[in-house]
N, C-alpha and C positions, 0 to 999 in steps of 0.2 A: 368296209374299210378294215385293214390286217394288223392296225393298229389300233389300241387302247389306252388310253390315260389317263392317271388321279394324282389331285395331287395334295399334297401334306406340307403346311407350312407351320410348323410350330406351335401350333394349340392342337395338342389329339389332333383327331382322324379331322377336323374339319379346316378347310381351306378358305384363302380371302375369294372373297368375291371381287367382280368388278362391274361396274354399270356400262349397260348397252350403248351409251354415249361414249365413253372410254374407249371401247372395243373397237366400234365403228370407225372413230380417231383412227386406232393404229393398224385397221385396216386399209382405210385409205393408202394410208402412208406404204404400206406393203403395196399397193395396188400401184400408187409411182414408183417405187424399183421396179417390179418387175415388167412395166410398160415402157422402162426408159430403154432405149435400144444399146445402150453400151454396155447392159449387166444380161445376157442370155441364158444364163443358166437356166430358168424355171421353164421357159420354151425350150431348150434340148430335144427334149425330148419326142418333142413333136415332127422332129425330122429325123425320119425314117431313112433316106438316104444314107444318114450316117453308120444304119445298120447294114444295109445292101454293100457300103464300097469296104467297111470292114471284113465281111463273109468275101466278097471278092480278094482280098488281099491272102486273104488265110487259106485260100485251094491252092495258093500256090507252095506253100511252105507243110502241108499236111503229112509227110514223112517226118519231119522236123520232132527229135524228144524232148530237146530241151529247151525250155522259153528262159531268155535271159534279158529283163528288163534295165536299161539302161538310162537311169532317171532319177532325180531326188527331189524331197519334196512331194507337190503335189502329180508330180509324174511319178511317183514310186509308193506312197504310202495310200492313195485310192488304189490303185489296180492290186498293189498285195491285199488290201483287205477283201475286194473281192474274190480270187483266189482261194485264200484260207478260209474264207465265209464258204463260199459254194461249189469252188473247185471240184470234182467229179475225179474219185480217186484212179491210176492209172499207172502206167512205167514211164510217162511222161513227168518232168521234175521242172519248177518254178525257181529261178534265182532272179535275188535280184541286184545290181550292183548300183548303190546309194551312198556309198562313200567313199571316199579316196584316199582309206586308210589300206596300204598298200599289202600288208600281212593281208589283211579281212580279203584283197581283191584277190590275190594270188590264192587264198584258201579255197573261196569259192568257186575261182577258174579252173582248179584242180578237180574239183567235184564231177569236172561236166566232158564232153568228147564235144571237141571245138567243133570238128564235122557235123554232127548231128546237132547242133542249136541254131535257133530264131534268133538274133538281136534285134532288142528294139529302143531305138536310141529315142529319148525321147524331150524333149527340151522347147519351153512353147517360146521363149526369145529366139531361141537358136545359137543363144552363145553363154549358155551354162556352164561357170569354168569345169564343173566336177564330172559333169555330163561328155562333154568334148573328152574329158582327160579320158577316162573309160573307153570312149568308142578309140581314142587313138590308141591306145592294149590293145583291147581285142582285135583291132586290123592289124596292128603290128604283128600277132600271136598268129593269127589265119594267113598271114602270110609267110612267115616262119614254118606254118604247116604246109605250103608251097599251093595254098590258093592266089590263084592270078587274078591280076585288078577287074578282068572282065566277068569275075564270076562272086566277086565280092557280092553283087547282088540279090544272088542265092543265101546271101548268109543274112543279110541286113535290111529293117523295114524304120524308116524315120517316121516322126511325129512332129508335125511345128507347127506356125502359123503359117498360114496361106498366105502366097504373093512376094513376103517380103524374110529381112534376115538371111543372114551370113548361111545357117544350114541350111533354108530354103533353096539358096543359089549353091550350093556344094550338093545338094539333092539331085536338083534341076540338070545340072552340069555334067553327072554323075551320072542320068538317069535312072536314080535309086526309085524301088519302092516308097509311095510316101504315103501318110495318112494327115489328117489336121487337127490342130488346137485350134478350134474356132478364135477369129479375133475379139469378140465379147464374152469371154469367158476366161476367166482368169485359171490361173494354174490351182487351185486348191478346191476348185469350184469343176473341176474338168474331170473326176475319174467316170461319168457316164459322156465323155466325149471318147472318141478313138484312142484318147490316153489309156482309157481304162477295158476299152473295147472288145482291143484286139488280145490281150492275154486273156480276159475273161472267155472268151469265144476258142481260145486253143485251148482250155480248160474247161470244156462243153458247158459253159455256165449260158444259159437260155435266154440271151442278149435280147431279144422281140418281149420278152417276159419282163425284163430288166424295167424295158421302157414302159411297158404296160403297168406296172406296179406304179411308177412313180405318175404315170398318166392320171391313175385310178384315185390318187389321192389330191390330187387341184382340186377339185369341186370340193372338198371338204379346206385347201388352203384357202381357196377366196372366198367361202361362204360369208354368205349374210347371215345368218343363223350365228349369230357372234359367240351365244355361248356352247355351241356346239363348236365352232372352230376351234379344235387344238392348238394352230399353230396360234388367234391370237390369246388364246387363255395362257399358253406358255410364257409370251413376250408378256403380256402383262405381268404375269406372277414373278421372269425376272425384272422387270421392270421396279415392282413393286421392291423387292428384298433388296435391288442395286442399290435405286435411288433414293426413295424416299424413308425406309427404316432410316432411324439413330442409327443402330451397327449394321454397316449393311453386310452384304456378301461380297466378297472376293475373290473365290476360288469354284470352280464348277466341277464336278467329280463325275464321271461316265463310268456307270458299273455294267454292262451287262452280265447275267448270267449266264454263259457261257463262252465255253472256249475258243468257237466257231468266228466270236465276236470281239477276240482279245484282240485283231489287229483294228476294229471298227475303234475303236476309243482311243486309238493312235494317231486313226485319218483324221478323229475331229478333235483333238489336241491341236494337229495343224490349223485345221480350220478354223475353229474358235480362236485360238491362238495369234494367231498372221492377221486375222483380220478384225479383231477386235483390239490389240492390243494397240493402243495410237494417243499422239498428244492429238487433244484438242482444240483447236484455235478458239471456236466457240465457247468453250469452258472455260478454257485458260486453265489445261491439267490433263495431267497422263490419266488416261482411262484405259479398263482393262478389266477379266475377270479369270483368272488365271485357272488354265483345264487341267483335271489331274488325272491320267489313265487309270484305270482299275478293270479287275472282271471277278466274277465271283465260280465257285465260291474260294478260289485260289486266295484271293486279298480281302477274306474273312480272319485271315489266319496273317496277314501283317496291318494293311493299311488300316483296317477296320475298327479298330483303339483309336485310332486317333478320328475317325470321321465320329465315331458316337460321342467319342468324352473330349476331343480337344476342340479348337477352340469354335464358336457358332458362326464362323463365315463362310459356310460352302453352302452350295445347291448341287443335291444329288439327284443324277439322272438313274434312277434305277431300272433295270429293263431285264424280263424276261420272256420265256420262251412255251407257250402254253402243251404245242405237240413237236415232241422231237422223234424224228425216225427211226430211233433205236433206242432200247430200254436191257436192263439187266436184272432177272430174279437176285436179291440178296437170302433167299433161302439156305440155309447151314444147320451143322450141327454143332458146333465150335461151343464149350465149355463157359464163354466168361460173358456178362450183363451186354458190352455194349453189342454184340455179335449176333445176342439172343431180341437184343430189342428192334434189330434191323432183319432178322428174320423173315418177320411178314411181311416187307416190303420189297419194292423195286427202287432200282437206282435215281429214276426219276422223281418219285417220291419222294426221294432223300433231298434231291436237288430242292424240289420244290418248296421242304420242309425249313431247309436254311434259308431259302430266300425272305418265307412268311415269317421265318424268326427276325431275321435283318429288318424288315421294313419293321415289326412292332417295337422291337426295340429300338430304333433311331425313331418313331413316332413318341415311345415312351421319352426321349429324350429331347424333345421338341426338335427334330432337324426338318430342314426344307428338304421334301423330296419330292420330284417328279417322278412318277412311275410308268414305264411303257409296257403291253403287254404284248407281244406277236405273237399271232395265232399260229403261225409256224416259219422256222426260219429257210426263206424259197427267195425265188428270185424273185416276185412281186412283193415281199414284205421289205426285201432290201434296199429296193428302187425306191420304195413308197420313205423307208427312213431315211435315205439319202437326201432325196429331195427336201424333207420334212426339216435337217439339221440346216441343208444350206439356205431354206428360205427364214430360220433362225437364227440365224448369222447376220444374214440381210440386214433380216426386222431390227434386232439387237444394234447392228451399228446407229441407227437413226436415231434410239435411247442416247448411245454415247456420244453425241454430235461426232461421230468420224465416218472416214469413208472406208467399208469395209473391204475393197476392193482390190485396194493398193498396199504396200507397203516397203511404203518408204526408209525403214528400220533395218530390212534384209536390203536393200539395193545400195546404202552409204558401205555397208558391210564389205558385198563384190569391190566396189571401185578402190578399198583401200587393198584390199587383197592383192587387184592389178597393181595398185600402186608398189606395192612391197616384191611382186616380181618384177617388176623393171627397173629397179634398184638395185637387185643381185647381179 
């Protein structure tokens, strides 16, 4: 496995325990999500076909420089993180249009030669208002550059649910290229679905690898070996600091150390976020544990005052990177203490130096941290954390009596939206 973890809950280096009765418990409990046939995500990956009609879809667009993702949400903040995680650098350019603040879309539109981009409209209802708005620009723009309706096709590849929905039949009708949001998989839950697929894949990111990683890591999510299981030692240890501490925790903090991984602690902002955040019928109470982005060692130097010294209610995800692809001599000749003290070192070194200071010092200061360690950030280590956060997510809502699946909070939101344009 390409992952590692320890973890640190407030007394020095040593962590609570939990008894093999406990564990067993909340495996079970993971073992009915992911057999229940309306939650697919942890089987994904198992279907391979989704790899084969992807690669089919992307021979035909392979002149194509510029990918321009047309999606928000969980259609836009999985496929960027993949991207800037393993994108494969090139004269190929990644945009993505996720909001429909009209300066930001015309900037971006400007950046790109309409002729040479992929659009991939991507929306798993099919009637996304900000998603719709977008693809109506860009047609309106491609047609302004005097592409004709019969060849709009050349320019545009859809993503939805299968079968049904407004874009499905504007697809269909159209005969557009199209790809799928599987219908048991939720949109936050989807960036190893064709959501997240097909830009991975024109970004030569090693999609068969993608699935293999996250493959490789089942047999350690459903293990019986309970305290070998990561994901249930995770769920229990937030289990433990939510619920039953006096002061529990609140706020969940995703640090990786690195740059590669500063959109990764965005996608699962979404993630933890959408799907955690929920009143409970059964409680009778808003539950929630609110994700705060970070990466290191950038937000050593802002957030990091307040994770050590303010106040005890987060749980820090700390995650590094054991072999990185490229390294720099800090060798110099430079005059003054701190130039001469990083002399005999490499830059990774340096990296590595801050992280080991970070973790003793939030240990010194009793904080909960999880720590994860990748052996190297590839496509098998990505798939394997992917998978690892969303069956996290899962587990986590069944602590918070809600359903992690839905959310009802963003969908009263839409309908007042409509309500407010059919008004004007």
């Amino acid at each position: 496995m390409s992952l590692h973890f320890k973890y640190h809950t407030e007394a020095n280096t040593s962590h609570q325990t939990f008894s093999n009765d406990f564990l067993t418990k909340i495996r079970s409990e993971f073992i009915k999500i992911i057999d229940n046939p309306e939650f697919g995500f942890f089987h994904l990956t198992d279907k391979k076909e989704y790899l084969a009609s992807t690669k089919k879809i992307l021979e035909k667009h392979t002149r194509k420089k510029h990918f321009v993702q047309i999606g928000i949400g969980g259609s836009a903040l999985g496929p960027q993180m993949l991207v800037s995680s393993l994108g494969k650098k090139s004269n190929k350019t990644f945009t993505l249009l996720d909001n429909i603040d009209s300066d930001y879309v015309y900037d971006e539109l400007e950046k790109i030669n309409l002729k040479d981009s992929l659009f991939y409209v991507v929306s798993k209802s099919g009637g996304t208002a900000e998603t719709i708005a977008c693809y109506i620009i860009v047609k309106n723009l491609l047609i302004k550059e005097g592409i004709a309706e019969e060849k709009m096709k050349d320019y545009f590849v859809f993503c939805t649910e299968e079968g049904q929905g407004q874009l499905r039949d504007h697809v269909t009708k159209n005969q557009y290229d199209s790809l799928v949001v599987p219908n048991d998989v939720g949109g936050r839950f989807s960036v190893l679905t064709h959501v997240g697929l097909l830009p991975a894949l024109f970004f030569d990111i090693d999609i068969d690898k993608l699935y293999a990683g996250a493959n490789a890591l089942k047999e350690n999510l459903i293990s019986t070996n309970t305290q070998a299981n990561n994901l249930l030692q995770t769920a229990a240890h937030i289990a433990y600091l939510y619920i039953e501490k006096e002061q529990p925790i609140n706020q969940t903090v995703m640090m990786p150390y690195s740059s590669k991984l500063k959109d990764f602690s965005f996608w699962f902002v979404q993630l933890w976020a959408e799907s955690l955040g929920k009143w409970s019928d059964a409680k009778q109470k808003h539950m929630g544990i609110t994700p705060i982005p970070a990466y290191g060692a950038t937000d050593q130097h802002s957030q990091m005052q307040l994770f050590m010294e303010g106040p005890q209610d987060k749980l820090m995800f700390m995650m590094h990177i054991k072999k990185r692809d490229h390294d720099f001599s800090l060798k110099n000749d430079l005059d003054f203490k701190s130039a001469e003290l990083l002399s005999t070192h490499g830059l990774n070194e340096l990296m590595q130096a801050e992280y080991n200071g970070s973790i003793k010092a939030l240990i010194e200061n009793k904080r909960n941290i999880i720590e994860i360690e990748l052996e190297k950030l590839n496509e098998e280590s990505l798939g394997g954390l992917i998978l690892f956060f969303e069956s996290l997510t899962a587990l986590i809502g069944y602590y918070l009596s809600i359903d992690p699946f839905n959310q009802p909070g963003v969908e009263k939101g839409k309908i007042y939206a409509f309500e407010y344009l059919n008004s004007l």
